[in-house]
MINU-920267 format. One line per field, with one value per residue (C-alpha): residue in three letters; x, y, z; residue number from 1. Coordinates in steps of 0.1 Angstrom, whole numbers, plus 5000, padded with zeros to 4 digits. Example, Ala and Ser with C-alpha at 12.3 -4.5 7.8 and 13.67 -1.06 7.14 Angstrom:
% MINU-920267
rest: [ALA/SER]
X: [5123/5137]
Y: [4955/4989]
Z: [5078/5071]
nr: [1/2]
***
This chain:
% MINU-920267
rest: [UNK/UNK/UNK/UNK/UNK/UNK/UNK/UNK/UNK/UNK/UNK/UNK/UNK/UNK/UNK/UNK/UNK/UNK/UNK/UNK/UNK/UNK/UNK/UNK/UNK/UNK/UNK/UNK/UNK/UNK/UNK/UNK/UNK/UNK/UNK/UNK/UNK/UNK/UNK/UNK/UNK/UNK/UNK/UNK/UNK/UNK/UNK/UNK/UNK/UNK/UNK/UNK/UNK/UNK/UNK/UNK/UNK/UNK/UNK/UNK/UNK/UNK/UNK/UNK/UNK/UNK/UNK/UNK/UNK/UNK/UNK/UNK/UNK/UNK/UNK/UNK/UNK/UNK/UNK/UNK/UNK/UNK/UNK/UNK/UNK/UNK/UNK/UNK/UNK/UNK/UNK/UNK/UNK/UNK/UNK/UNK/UNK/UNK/UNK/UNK/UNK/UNK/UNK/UNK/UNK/UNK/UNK/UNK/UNK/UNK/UNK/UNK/UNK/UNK/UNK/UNK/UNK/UNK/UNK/UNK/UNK/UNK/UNK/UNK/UNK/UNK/UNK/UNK/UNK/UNK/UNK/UNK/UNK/UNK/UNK/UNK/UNK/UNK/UNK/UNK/UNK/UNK/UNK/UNK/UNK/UNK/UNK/UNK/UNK/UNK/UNK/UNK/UNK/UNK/UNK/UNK/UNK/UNK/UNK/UNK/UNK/UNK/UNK/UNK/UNK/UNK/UNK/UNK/UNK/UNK/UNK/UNK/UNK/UNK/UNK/UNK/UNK/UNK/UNK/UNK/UNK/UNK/UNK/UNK/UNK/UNK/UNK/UNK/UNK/UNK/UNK/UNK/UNK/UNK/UNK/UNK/UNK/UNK/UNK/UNK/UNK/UNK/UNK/UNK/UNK/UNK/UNK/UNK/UNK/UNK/UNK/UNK/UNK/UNK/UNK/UNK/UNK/UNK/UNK/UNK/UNK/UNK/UNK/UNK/UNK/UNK/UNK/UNK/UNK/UNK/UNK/UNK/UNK/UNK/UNK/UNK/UNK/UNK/UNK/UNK/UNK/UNK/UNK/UNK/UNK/UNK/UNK/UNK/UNK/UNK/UNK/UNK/UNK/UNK/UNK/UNK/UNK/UNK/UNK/UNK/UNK/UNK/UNK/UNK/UNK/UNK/UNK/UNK/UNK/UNK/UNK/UNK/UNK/UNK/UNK/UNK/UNK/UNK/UNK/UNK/UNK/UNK/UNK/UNK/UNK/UNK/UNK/UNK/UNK/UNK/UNK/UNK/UNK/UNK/UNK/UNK/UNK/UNK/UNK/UNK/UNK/UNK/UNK/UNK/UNK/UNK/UNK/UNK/UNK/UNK/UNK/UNK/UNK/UNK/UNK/UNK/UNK/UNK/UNK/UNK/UNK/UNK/UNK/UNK/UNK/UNK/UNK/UNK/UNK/UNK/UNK/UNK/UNK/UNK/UNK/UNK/UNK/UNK/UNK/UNK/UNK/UNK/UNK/UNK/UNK/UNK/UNK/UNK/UNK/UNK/UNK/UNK/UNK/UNK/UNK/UNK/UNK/UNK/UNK/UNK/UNK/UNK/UNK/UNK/UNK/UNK/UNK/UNK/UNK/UNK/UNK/UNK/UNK/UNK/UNK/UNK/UNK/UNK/UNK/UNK/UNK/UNK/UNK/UNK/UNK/UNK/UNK/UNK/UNK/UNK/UNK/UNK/UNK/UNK/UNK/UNK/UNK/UNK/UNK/UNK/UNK/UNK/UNK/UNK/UNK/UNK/UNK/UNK/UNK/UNK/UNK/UNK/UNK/UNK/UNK/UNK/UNK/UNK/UNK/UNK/UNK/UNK/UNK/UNK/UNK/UNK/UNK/UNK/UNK/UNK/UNK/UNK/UNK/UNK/UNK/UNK/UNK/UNK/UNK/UNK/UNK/UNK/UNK/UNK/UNK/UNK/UNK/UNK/UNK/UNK/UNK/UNK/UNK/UNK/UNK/UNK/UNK/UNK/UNK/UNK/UNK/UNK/UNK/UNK/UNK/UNK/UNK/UNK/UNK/UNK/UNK/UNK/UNK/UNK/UNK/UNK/UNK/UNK/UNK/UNK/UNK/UNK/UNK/UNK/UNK/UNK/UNK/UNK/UNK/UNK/UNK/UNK/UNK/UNK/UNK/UNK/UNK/UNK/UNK/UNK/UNK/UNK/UNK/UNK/UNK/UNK/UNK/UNK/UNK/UNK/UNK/UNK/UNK/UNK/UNK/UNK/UNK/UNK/UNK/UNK/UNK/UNK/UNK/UNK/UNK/UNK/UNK/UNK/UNK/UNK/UNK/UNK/UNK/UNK/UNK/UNK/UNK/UNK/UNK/UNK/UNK/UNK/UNK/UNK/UNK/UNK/UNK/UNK/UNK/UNK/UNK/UNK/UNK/UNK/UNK/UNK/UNK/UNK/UNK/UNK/UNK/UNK/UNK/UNK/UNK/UNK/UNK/UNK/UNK/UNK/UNK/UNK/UNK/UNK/UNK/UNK/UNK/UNK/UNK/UNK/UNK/UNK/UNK/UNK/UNK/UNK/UNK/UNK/UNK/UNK/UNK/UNK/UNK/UNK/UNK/UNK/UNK/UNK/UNK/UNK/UNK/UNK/UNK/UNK/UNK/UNK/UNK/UNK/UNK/UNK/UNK/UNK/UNK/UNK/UNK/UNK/UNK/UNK/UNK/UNK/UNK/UNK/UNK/UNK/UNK/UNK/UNK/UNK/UNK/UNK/UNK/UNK/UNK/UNK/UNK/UNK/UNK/UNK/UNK/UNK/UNK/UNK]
X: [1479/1486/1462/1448/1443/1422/1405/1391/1380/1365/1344/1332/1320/1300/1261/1230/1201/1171/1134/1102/1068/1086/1099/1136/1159/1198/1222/1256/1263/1293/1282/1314/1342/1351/1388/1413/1448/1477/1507/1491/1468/1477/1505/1478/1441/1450/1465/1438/1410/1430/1439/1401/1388/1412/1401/1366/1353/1316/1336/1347/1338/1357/1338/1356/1349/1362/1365/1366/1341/1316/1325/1314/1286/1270/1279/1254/1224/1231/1225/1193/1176/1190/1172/1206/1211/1240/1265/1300/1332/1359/1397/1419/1456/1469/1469/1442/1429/1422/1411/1385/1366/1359/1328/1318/1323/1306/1274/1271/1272/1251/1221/1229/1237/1265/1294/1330/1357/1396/1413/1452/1479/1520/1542/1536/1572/1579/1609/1604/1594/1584/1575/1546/1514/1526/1514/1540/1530/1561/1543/1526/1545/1513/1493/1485/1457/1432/1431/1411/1382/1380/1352/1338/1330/1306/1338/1376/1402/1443/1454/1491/1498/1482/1469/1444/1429/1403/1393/1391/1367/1346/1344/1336/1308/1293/1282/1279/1246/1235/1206/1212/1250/1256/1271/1307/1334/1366/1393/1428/1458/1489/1503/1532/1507/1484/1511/1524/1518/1504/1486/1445/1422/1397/1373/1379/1372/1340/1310/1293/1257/1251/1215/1198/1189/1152/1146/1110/1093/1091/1058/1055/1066/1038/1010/1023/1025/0988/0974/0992/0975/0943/0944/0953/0931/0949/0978/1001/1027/1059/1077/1110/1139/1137/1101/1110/1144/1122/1095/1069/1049/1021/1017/1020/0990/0972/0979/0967/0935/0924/0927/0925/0955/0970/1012/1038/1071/1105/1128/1139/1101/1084/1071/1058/1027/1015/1013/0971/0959/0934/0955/0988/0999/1033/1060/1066/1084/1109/1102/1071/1034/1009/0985/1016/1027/0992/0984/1014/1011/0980/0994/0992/1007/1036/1047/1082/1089/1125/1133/1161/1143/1167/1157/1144/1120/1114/1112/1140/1117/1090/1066/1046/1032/1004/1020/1012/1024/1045/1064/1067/1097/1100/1134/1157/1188/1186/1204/1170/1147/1155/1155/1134/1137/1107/1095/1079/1109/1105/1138/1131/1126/1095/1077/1078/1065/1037/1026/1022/1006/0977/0970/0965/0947/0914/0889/0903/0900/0905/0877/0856/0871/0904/0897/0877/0910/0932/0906/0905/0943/0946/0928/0940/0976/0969/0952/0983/1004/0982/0986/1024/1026/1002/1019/1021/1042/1074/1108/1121/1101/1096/1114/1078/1070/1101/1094/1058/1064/1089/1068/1041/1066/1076/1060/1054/1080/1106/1128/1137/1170/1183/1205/1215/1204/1168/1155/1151/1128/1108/1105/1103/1071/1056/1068/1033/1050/1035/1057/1081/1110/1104/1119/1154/1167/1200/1190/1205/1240/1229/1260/1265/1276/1255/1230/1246/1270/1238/1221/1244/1243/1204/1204/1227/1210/1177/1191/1198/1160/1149/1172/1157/1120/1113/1100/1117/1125/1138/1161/1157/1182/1171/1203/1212/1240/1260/1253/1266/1296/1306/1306/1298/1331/1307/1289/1321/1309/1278/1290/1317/1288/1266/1243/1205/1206/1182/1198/1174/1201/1184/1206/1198/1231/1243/1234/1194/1185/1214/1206/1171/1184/1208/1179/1157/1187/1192/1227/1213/1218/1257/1281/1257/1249/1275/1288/1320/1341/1334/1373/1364/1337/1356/1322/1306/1271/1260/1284/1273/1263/1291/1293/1290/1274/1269/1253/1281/1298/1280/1280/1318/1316/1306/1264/1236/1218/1184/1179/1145/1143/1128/1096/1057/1059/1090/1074/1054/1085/1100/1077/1082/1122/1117/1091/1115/1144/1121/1117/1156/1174/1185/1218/1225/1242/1233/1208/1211/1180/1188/1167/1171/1147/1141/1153/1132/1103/1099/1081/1047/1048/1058/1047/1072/1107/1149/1171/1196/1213/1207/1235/1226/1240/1245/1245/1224/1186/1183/1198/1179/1145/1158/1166/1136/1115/1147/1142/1099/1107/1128/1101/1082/1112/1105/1130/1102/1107/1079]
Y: [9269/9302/9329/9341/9302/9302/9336/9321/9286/9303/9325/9297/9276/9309/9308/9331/9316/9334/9321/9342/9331/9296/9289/9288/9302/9290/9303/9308/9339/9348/9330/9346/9370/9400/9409/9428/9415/9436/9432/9436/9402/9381/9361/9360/9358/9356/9323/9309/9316/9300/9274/9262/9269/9241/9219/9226/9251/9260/9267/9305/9310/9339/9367/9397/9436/9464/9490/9477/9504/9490/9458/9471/9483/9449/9433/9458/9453/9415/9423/9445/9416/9391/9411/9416/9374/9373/9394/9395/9400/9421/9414/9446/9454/9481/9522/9531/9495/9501/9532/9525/9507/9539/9550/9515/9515/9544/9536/9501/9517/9550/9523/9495/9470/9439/9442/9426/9442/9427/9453/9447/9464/9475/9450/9443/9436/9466/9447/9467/9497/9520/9500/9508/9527/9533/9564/9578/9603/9611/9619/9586/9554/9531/9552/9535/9545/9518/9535/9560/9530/9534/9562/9545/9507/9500/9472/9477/9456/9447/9416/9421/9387/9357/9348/9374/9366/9344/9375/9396/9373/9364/9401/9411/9387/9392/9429/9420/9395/9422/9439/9465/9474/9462/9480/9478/9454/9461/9440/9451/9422/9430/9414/9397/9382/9374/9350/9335/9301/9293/9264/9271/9247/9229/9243/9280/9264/9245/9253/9281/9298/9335/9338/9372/9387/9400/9412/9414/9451/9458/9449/9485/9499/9485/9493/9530/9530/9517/9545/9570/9561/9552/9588/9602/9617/9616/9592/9585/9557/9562/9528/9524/9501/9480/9467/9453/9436/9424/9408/9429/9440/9411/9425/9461/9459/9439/9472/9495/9477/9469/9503/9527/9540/9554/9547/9568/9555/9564/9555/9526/9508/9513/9489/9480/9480/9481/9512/9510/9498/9522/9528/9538/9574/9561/9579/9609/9643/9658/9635/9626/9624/9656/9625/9616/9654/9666/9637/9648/9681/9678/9645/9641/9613/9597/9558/9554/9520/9509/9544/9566/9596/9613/9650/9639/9622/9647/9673/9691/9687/9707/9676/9681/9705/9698/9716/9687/9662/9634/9601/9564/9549/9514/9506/9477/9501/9526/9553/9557/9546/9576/9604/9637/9631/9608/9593/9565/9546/9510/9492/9463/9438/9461/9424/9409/9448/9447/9411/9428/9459/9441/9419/9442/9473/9456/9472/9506/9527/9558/9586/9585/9619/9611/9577/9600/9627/9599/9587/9621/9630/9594/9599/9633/9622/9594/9615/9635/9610/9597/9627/9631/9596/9605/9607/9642/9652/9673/9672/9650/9632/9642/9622/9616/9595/9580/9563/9560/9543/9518/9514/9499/9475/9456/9428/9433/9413/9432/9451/9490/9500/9540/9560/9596/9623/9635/9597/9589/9612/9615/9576/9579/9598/9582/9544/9522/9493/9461/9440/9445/9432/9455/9488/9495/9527/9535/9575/9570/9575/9584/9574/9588/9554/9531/9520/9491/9476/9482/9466/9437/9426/9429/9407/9380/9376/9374/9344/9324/9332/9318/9288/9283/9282/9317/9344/9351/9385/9410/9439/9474/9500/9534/9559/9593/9604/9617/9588/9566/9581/9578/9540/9523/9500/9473/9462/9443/9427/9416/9413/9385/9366/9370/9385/9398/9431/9457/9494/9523/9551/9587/9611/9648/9663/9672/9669/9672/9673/9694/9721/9723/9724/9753/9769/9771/9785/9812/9795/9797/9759/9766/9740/9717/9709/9696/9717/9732/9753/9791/9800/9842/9837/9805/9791/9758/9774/9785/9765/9738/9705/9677/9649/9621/9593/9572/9541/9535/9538/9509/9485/9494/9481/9444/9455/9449/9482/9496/9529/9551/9575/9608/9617/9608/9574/9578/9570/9536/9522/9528/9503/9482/9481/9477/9445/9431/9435/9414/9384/9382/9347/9349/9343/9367/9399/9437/9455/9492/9511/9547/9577/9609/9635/9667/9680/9710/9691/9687/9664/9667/9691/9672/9704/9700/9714/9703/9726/9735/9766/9803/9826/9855/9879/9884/9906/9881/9889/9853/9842/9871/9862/9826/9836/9854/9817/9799/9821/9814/9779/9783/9799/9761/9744/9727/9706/9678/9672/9645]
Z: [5559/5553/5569/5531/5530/5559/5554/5518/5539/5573/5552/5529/5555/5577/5572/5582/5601/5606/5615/5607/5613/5625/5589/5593/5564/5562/5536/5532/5544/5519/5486/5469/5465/5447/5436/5415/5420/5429/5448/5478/5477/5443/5460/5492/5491/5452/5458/5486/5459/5428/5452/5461/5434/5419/5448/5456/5438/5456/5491/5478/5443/5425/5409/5387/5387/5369/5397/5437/5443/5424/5438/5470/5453/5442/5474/5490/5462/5466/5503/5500/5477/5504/5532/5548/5550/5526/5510/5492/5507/5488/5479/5473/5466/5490/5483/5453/5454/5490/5489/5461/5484/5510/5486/5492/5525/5533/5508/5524/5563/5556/5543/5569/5546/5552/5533/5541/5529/5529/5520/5520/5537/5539/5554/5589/5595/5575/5561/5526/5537/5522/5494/5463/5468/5503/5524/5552/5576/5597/5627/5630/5608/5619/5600/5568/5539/5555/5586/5566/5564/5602/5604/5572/5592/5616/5623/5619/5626/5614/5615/5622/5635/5621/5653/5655/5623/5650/5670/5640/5617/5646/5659/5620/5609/5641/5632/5598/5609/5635/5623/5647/5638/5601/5575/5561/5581/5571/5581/5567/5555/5553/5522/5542/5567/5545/5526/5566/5576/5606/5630/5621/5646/5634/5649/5635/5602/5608/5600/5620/5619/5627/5642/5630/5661/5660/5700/5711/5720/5758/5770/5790/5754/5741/5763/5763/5721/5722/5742/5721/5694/5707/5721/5687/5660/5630/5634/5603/5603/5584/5567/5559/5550/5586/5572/5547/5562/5590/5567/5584/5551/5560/5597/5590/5563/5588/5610/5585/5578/5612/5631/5592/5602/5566/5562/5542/5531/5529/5495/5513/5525/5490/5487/5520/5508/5470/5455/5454/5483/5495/5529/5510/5508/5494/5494/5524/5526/5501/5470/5481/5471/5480/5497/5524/5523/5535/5562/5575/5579/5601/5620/5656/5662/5638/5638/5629/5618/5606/5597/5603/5599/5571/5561/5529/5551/5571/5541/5563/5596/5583/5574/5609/5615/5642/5673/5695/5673/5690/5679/5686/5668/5665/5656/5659/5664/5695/5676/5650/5681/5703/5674/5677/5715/5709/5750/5730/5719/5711/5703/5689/5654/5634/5626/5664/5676/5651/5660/5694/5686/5665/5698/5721/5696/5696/5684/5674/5644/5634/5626/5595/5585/5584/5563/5538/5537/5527/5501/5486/5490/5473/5443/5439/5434/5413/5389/5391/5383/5356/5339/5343/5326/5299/5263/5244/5219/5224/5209/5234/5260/5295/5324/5334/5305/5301/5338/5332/5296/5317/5348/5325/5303/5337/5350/5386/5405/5381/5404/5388/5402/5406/5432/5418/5400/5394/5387/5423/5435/5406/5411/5446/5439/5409/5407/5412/5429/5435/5449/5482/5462/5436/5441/5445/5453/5470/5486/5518/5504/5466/5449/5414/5398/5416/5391/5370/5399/5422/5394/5390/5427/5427/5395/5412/5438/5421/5403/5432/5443/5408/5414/5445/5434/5440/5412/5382/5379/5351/5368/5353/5358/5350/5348/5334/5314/5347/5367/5338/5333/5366/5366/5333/5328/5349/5316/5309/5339/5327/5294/5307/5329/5301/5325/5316/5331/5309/5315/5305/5295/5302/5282/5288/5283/5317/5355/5354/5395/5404/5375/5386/5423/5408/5396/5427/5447/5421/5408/5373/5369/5369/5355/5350/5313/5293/5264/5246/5272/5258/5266/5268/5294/5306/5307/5305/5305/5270/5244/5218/5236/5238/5210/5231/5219/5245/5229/5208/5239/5257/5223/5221/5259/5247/5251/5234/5220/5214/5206/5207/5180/5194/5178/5178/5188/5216/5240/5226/5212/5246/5260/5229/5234/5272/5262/5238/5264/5285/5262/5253/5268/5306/5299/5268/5285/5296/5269/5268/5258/5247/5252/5252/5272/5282/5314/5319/5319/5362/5378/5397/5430/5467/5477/5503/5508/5512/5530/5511/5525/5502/5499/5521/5507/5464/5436/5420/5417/5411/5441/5464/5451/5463/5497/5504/5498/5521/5548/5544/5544/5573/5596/5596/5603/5639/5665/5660/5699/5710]
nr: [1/2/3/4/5/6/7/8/9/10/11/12/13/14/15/16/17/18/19/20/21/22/23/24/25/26/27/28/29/30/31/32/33/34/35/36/37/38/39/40/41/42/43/44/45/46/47/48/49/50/51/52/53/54/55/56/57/58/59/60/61/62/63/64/65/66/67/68/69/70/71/72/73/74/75/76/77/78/79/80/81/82/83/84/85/86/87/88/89/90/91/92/93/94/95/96/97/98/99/100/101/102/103/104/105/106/107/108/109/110/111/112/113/114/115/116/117/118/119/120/121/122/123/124/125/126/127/128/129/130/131/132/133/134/135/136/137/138/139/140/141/142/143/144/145/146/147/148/149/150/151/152/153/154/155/156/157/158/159/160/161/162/163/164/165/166/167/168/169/170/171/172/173/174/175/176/177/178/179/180/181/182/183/184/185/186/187/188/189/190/191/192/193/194/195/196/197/198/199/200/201/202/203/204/205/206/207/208/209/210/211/212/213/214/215/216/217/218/219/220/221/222/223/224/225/226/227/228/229/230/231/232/233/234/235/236/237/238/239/240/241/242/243/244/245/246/247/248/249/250/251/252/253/254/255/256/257/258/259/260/261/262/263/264/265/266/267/268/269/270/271/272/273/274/275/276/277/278/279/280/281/282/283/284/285/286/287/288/289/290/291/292/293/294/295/296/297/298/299/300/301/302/303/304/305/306/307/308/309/310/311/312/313/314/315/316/317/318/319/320/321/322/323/324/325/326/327/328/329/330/331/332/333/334/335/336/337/338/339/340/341/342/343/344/345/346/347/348/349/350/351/352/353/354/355/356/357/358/359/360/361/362/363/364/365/366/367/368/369/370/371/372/373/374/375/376/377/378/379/380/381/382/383/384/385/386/387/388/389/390/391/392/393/394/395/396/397/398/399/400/401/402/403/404/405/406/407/408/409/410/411/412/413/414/415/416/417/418/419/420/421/422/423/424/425/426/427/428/429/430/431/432/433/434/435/436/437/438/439/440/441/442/443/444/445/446/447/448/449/450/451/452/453/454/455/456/457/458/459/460/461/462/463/464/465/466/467/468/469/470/471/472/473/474/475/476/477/478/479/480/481/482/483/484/485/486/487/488/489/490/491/492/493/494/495/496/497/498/499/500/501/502/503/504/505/506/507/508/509/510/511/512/513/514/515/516/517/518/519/520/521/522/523/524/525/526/527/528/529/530/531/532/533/534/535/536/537/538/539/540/541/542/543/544/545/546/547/548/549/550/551/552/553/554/555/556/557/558/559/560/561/562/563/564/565/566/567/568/569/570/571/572/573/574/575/576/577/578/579/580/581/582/583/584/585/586/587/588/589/590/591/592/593/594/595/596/597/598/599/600/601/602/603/604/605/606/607/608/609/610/611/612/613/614/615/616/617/618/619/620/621/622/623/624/625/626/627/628/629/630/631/632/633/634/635/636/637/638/639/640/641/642]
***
């Protein structure tokens, strides 16, 4: 067979095995394949695909896309909704098709989240060399376009001989199962190889199962982590992703509960625990709640569990500020484990190190003042947030409403899907989630363009779930106008699979979290509305606001379209067309609800911070004034060593 051939059959026949609480799980571990054809793969993995899919088509099945990037990017939501147990690989064309995927690449890596990509590759007999869409450097003629994927992968590899396809596919789908390593494989085909015959054993093709590797904490680890925090007086434990992709939301709330210890998450472990139990501050640091924000600030002792610490997270290391503050990270990967030069490291699986840490904390619990601190900070922000999602009449809506008026619509197993823009920290902060599949947020890169592909993959996979007995769920994507431009060709997508996915379309005209970002740094929100260029000023700042109507553009684009009139009732007939949404077939296509807001209309306070360098010197007064609070917020700013 030829090595495209046997690519398409290895991969059909690789599965994920994983046992929590002694209940084993076992799926296929590539349940299908993303391509756009070129010359680089249509006479090789091309062929293998039409080729099965003729002869047994469950082994590989074929899916389309309209951009390999967002490919990429609904392998990794399919992966997130999977818990890392399954995820798509990707067939490219060489040059642009390739290089497509290295937003992809680097999205799926920066939130460690499987993703296999195949991209192909110039002649590795360089017979026809140089032939289309290939890149020459004359100082290195090795050197092709996919080498660029290298600092991208968390696995790279070329198969220039067919016999090291073995080595490659072994060496690749091991990381990709690794809990500790995952992120994007990328393992580059040149298109002559790919279309080479060769001997395959049997064996290579058999089936296989990858075992998710969940190591147990260090005994000594653990005794030192429970007299940290028996020792402590106001400890605070931080969530994130690793929670939830270690099924540990049941033993961290039995944590909580037991010892009163309150927990803060990052945008990747809402969800952790529901959004009011009395013991969640939700969300922590940059985009987060004033609750979270003001535990922190007086912590002494910080839990780190399956988080990599990001300075969103940190609110730009200036979260903690008790001087004596220190840290135990628990963390299946060392890299996150060791951070802030924490001497409490725990490397290990966050469920199997809080099955230990409930045995041996007995009888602890923290002090009565700090239970009745995180009652008050509690109900402080709630009534916060109440009010931000409370209805009053303006022109156009507030981004508050609009997620408020959404928030309410959905059922709660519905997942709500964002990455970029000013929607994901004002969901970050305001979302009441109730379920720990329910809140999908891609921060860690925050990929302009995300949303529907994200949206897609999350939707897929949600299907199989329903398939297999578990919840139904609706997926919401909530998206601004400069996130949707970036990446809204994937309707056809849906639209061709006739797949439910309900899109709320945010239009406010131009780029709403940079402008107000602008704005603080005294930039003057600069070239970030969209408008008429003014051609004496060559200025994008003050002209007449662009024609763009961009729910005619997603109807032209195959969807269905609701559009919310602005007005008195906005807001009610938003959750109206978000309901009706809802109730449509599962199998009729994307609906697009249109909206416009206001962008000037912020969020609540985090009262927290992001550093984002100030111009020191300028002959704006806008941007001294803003220096003046940079360098303020820089005095707090601490090495968090502990």
């Amino acid at each position: 067979m030829t090595v495209a051939q046997a690519v398409v059959e290895f991969l059909g026949n690789q599965y994920t095995v994983d046992t929590i609480d002694g209940q084993e799980y076992r799926g296929r571990l590539i349940p299908g394949m993303f391509g756009i054809f070129g010359h680089g793969n249509v006479a090789g993995v091309g062929q293998a695909l039409k080729q099965y899919q003729l002869n047994d088509p469950t082994l590989m099945p074929y899916y389309q896309g309209r951009n390999e990037q967002a490919q990429a990017h609904q392998a990794v939501g399919y992966a997130r909704h999977t818990r890392r147990r399954q995820t798509f690989a990707i067939s490219t064309s060489i040059g642009p098709g390739s290089t497509n995927l290295l937003t992809g690449a680097a999205l799926a890596t920066t939130n460690r989240l499987p993703v296999l990509l195949l991209p192909s590759d110039t002649f590795a007999t360089r017979a026809s060399d140089p032939v289309l869409q290939q890149l020459e450097q004359p100082y290195a003629y090795d050197i092709t376009v996919n080498d660029a994927f290298r600092p991208l992968s968390k696995f790279f590899d070329r198969v220039s001989r067919p016999e090291q396809l073995f080595s490659a596919m072994f060496s690749g789908l091991r990381v990709l199962t690794d809990p500790a390593e995952t992120g994007a494989v990328t393992i580059s085909l040149p298109q002559d190889v790919q279309a080479e015959a060769f001997e395959v054993p049997d064996e290579f093709l058999a089936e296989r199962e990858w075992r998710v590797r969940r190591p147990e904490p260090e005994d000594d680890d653990i005794r030192r982590a429970v007299e940290a925090i028996r020792a402590a007086k106001r400890p605070l434990v931080i969530a994130g992703g690793g929670v939830l992709y270690a099924y540990a939301d049941g033993e961290l709330a039995r944590f909580a509960e037991a010892t009163g210890i309150p927990v803060g998450n990052t945008q990747a472990g809402v969800g952790v625990l529901p959004w009011n139990h009395p013991l969640s501050l939700g969300a922590i640091g940059s985009t987060g709640t004033t609750a979270a924000n003001a535990i922190a600030a007086e912590a002494d002792l910080i839990i780190g569990i399956g988080t990599r610490y990001e300075d969103f997270t940190t609110a730009s290391r200036t979260a903690f500020q008790n001087p004596d503050v220190r840290f135990i990270n628990i963390n299946v990967a060392p890299l996150d484990a060791y951070k802030h030069g924490t001497s409490l490291p725990i490397v290990a699986d966050a469920r199997k190190a809080l099955v230990k840490l409930n045995q041996a904390m007995g009888g602890y619990r923290v002090g009565g003042d700090l239970e009745r601190d995180v009652a008050a900070q509690k109900k402080r922000w709630d009534a916060v947030v109440d009010d931000a999602f409370d209805t009053r009449y303006t022109p156009l809506p507030s981004q508050n409403e609009i997620i408020g008026a959404t928030n309410r619509a959905m059922d709660p197993q519905d997942v709500v899907i964002c990455a970029a823009g000013s929607l994901p920290g004002d969901l970050h902060k305001m979302w009441r989630v109730a379920d720990p599949f329910g809140y999908h947020v891609e921060y860690a890169y925050s990929c302009m363009g995300y949303e529907i592909p994200g949206g897609l993959g999350v939707k897929r996979a949600a299907l199989a779930e329903a398939a297999a007995g578990g919840a139904q769920r609706d997926v919401v994507v909530m998206v601004g106008d400069g996130s949707y431009l970036m990446m809204h060709t994937e309707l056809v997508t849906a639209v061709a699979e006739k797949i439910k996915l309900i899109l709320v379309l945010i239009q406010n005209h131009g780029y709403a979290s940079i402008g107000a970002l602008s704005e603080s740094l005294g930039s003057q929100r600069f070239g970030t509305k969209y408008r008429h260029l003014d051609p004496a000023a060559h200025s994008f700042d003050d002209g007449e606001t662009l024609p763009i109507d961009l729910a005619l553009n997603a109807e032209s684009l195959g969807a269905r379209v609701i559009r919310v009139a602005s007005g008195e009732d906005t807001i009610k007939d938003l959750e109206a067309a978000v309901g009706q949404a809802k109730d449509a077939p599962e199998h009729s296509g994307p609906i697009v609800i249109y909206i416009e807001s206001d962008p000037l209309l912020d969020a609540p306070s985090s009262e927290s911070w992001w550093d984002v360098p100030v111009s020191q010197t300028s002959e704006l007064e806008s941007t001294q004034r803003a220096f003046a609070t940079y360098t303020d917020h820089k005095t707090r700013q601490r090495t968090l060593l502990g």
